[in-house]
N, C-alpha and C positions, 0 to 999 in steps of 0.2 A: 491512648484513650482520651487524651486531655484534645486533641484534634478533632478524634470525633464529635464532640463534645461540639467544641466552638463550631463546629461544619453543622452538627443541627441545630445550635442558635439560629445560627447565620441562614438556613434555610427555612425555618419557622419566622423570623423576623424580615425577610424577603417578601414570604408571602400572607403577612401580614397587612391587613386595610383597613381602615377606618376612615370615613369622610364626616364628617360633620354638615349642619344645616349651614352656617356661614360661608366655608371651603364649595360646598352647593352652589349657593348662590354669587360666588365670586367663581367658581367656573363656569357658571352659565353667562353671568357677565360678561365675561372674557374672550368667549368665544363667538359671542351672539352677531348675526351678520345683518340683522337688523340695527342694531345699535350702531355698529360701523358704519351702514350705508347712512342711517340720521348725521352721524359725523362728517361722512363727506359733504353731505348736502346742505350742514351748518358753516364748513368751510367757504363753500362754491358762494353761499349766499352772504357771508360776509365779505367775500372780494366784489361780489357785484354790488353790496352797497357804496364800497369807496368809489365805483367807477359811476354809479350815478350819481355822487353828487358833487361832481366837478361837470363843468363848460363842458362843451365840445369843441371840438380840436378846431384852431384856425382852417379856412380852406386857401391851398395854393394851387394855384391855377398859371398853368404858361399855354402860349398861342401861339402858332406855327402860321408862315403863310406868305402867297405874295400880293405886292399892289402893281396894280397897271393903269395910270391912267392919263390916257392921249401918249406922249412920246416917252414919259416916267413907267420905269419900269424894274422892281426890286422886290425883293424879300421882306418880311415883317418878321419880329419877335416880338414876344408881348408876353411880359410877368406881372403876378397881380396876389395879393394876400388879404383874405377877408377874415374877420372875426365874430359872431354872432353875440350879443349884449344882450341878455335877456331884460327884458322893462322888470319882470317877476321875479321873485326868489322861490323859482319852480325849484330848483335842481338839490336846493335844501331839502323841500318836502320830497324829491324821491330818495334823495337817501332816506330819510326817515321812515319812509314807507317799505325801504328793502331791512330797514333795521328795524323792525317790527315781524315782517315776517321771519328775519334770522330767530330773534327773540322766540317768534313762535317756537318755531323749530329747535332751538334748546329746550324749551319748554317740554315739546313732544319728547323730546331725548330723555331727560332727566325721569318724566314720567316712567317709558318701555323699559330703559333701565331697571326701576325700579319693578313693574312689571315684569319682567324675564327673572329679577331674583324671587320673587312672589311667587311664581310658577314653578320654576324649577324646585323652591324649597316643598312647595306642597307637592310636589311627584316625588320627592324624597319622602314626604308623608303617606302618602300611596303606598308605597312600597312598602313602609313599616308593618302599615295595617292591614295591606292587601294579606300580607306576609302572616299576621298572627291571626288574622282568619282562615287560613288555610293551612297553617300549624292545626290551630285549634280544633277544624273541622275533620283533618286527617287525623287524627287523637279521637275525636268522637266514633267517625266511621272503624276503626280501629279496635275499639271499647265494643262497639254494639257488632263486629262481627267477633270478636270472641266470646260474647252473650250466644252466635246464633250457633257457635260450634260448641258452647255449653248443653243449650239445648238439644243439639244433635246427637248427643249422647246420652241422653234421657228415652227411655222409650215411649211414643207415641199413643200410649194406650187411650187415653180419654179425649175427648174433643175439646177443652180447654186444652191441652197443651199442644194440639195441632193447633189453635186458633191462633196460642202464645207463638209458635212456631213460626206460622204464616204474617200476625204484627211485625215481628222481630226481622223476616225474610222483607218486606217491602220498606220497613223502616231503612233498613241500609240497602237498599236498590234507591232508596228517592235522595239519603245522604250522598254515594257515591256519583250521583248525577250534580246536587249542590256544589261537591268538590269539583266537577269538571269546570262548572265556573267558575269558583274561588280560583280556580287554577289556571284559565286565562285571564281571569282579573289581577291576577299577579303577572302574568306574562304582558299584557298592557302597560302596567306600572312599571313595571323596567324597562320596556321598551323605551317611555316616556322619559324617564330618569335619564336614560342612556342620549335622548336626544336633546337633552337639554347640556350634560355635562359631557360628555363627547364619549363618556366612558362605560363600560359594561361593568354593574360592581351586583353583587349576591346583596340577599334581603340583609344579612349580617352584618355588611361593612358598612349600614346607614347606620350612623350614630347619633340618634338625632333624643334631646329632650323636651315633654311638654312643656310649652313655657306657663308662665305666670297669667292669670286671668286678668284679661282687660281692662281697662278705668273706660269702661262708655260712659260718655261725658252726656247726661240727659239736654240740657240746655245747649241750643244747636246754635252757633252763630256763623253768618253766611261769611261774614265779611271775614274770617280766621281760614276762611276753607279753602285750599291749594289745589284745585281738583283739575284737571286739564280741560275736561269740557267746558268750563267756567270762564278758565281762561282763554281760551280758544276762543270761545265767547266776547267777551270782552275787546279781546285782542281784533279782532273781526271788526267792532262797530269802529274801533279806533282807528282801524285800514281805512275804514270808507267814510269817516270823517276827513280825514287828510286826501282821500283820493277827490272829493267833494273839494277841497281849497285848492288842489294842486287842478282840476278842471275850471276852475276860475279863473288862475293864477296862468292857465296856458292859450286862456283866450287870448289873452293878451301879444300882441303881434315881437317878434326881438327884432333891434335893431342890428344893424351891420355897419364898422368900419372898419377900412381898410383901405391900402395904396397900391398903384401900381404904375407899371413902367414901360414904353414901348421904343421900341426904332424901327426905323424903316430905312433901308440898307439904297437909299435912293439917292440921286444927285442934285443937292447936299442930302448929308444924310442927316432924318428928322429923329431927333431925342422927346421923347414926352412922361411926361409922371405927373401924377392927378390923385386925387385922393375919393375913397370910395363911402361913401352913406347912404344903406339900404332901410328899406323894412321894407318886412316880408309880411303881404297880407293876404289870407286866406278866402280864395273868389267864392267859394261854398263855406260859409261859417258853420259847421260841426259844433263849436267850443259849446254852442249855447242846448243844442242836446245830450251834450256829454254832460253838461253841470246837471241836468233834469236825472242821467240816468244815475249818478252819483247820487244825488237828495235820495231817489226813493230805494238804492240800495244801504241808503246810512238810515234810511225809515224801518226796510226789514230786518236788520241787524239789531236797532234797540227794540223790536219786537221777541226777535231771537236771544237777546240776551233777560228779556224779561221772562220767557219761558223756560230758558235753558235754568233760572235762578229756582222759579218754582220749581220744576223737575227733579232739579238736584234735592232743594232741601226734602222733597215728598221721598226723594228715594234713599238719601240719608237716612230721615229717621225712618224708613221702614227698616235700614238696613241695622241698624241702632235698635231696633225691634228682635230681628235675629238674632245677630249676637246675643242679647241678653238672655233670648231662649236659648241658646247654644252654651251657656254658663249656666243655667238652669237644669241643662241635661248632662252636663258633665260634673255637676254637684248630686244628680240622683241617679248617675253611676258612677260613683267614682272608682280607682286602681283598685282600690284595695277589694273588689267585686270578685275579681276572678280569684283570688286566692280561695275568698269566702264559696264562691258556686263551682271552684274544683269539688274543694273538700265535702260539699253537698253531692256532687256526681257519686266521688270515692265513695262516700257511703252507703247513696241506693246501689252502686253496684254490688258491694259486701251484704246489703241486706237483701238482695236479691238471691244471692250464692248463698245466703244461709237460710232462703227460703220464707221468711221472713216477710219482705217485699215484693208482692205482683209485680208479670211482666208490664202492663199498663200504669201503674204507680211509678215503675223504675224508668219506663219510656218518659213519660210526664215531666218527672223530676229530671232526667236528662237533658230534654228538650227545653225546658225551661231555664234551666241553668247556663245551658249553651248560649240560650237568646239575650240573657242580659250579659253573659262575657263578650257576645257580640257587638251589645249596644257600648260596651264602655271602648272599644275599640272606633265603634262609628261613632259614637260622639265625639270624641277627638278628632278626625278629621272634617265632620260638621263644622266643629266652635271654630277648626284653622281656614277653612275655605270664606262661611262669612266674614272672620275676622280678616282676613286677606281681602277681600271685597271692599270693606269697608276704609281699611287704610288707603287702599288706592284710590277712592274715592277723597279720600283726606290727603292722597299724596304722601303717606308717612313713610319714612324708612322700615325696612325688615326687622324688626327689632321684637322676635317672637321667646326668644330661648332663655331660660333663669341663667343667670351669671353668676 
């Protein structure tokens, strides 16, 4: 006995799940192939900064060949090693400039990161709520067709209670249409759920609590705000400020030295070595259009970053506007709604059965009651999707759930 016992623990505790909003959002993490591909391409571009900002490689050069001239007559060799000297300190500014875009690109990383746990935990919120609207609506449809099989046992005789019959008959014809949606909007959210965490889990195993109401911060300061666009932004005029010095800085022609060394396999045979100083100068000067088109991309850049600054704070505080409705509407519905607007249903159904209460009073109060169990349900994922909006605009960590 004491075996079976342990064999159905061990089988109820097997099939046992619970995930939480954190576990959520560190599986979405975990998995996400966006994130990894931002990784590699943080990698790739911090190698290519160490490789621009070093010289380029000496050039070695050998020469093959013969000489003939009048009754001389032999073979050449000829080796030779040049080095390029830049006059500029170009090769600083392109590192700098590949280390800027790395930068970028951690930037972008950290953001999606952050992003993909945002998303994922709110498909976990989906599901909750998809979930107790479609309890709650299959509980109604449920109630109102044993109202109509009440009725069907009543005889027919007066035209009020055909009329009551006929109400009662289309009220749950138009409910069980609402559930067919409720009930692909549940099949959506788990789909979602499932794409985000790799995993197929029931409305049951999401564990998730509402968290604690925001501190919207009324006074909005730009210069505190981590937002990607911003920086992006930023990051942009700074590119093509440097891409502007480093088109200056390559006008500038590099010199070349270097030696070399020949023989000529002739009778006597001639030894020579000589030493080599170049510069290289450019028969089509380009430099002086490059620096023009560098100026007017470092002109629409502080343009761009002046728009991108007002855009953001306009869409901050509207977004600082939501939220605060979104705590507005979750303070005039709050939890404790649905206990209150069951026990209201419970009793026009009992005052209805004891005759007591009209079929149209009992519809009414049904309907109504429904509609604010529904709102406390959609208020909660309102206040979490602005609030989600809004942190990523702030860049803030996931930090939704009371502890």
């Amino acid at each position: 006995m004491r075996k079976i016992v342990i064999c159905l623990f061990l089988l109820v505790s097997a099939n046992a799940f619970s995930i939480t909003g954190i576990e959520i959002a560190q599986l979405a993490v975990e998995r996400s192939s966006i994130l990894s591909s931002k990784e590699m391409e943080t990698r790739a571009l911090n190698s290519e900064a160490q490789i621009k900002g070093k010289w380029q490689n000496p050039q070695l050069m050998s020469q093959f060949g013969t000489l003939k001239s009048g009754q001389i007559q032999g073979a050449t060799v000829e080796v030779s090693i040049t080095q390029a000297i830049p006059l500029s300190d170009k090769f600083s500014l392109r590192k700098e400039l590949a280390q800027e875009a790395m930068t970028t690109q951690k930037t972008q990383t950290i953001y999606f990161k952050n992003w993909v746990a945002h998303q994922a935990v709110l498909a976990g919120w989906r599901v909750h709520v998809t979930s107790e609207l479609y309890k709650h609506g299959t509980e109604r449809a449920h109630r109102i067709g044993l109202i109509k099989k009440y009725l069907e046992t009543r005889p027919k005789v007066s035209i009020r209670q055909k009329v009551e019959y006929s109400i009662v008959s289309s009220q749950l014809i138009q409910l069980e249409k609402m559930q067919d949606q409720k009930k692909n909007d549940l099949q959506v959210a788990m789909n979602d759920l499932e794409f985000w965490i790799g995993k197929r889990v029931t409305p049951s195993d999401v564990s998730l609590k509402l968290p604690d109401l925001y501190n919207v911060l009324s006074d909005f300061d730009l210069n505190t705000v981590n937002d990607v666009e911003l920086i992006q932004a930023k990051t942009q005029l700074k590119m093509s400020s440097l891409d502007k010095d480093l088109a200056r800085k390559e006008k500038r022609p590099d010199l070349f030295f270097g030696g070399g060394y020949r023989v000529e396999n002739v009778t006597p045979i001639n030894h020579f070595t000589y030493a080599i100083v170049g510069l290289n100068i450019p028969i089509w000067d380009t430099g002086s259009s490059r620096v023009e088109v560098a100026k007017a991309r470092e002109m629409r850049d502080e343009k761009f970053l002046d728009e991108t600054e007002k855009r953001l704070k306009l869409k901050q505080n509207n977004q600082i506007d939501l939220v605060k409705m979104s705590i507005e509407q979750l303070k005039r519905f709050p939890k404790k709604f649905i206990h209150s607007n069951e026990m209201a249903i419970h009793d026009a159904e009992f005052g209805f059965k004891q005759g007591v209460v009209d079929v149209n009073t009992f519809l009414l109060a049904e309907t109504q009651s429904h509609e604010v169990i529904d709102q406390v349900f959609l208020s909660w994922i309102s206040y979490l999707e602005n609030l989600s909006t809004l942190q990523l605009m702030r860049n803030e960590n996931l930090i939704w759930e009371s502890k």
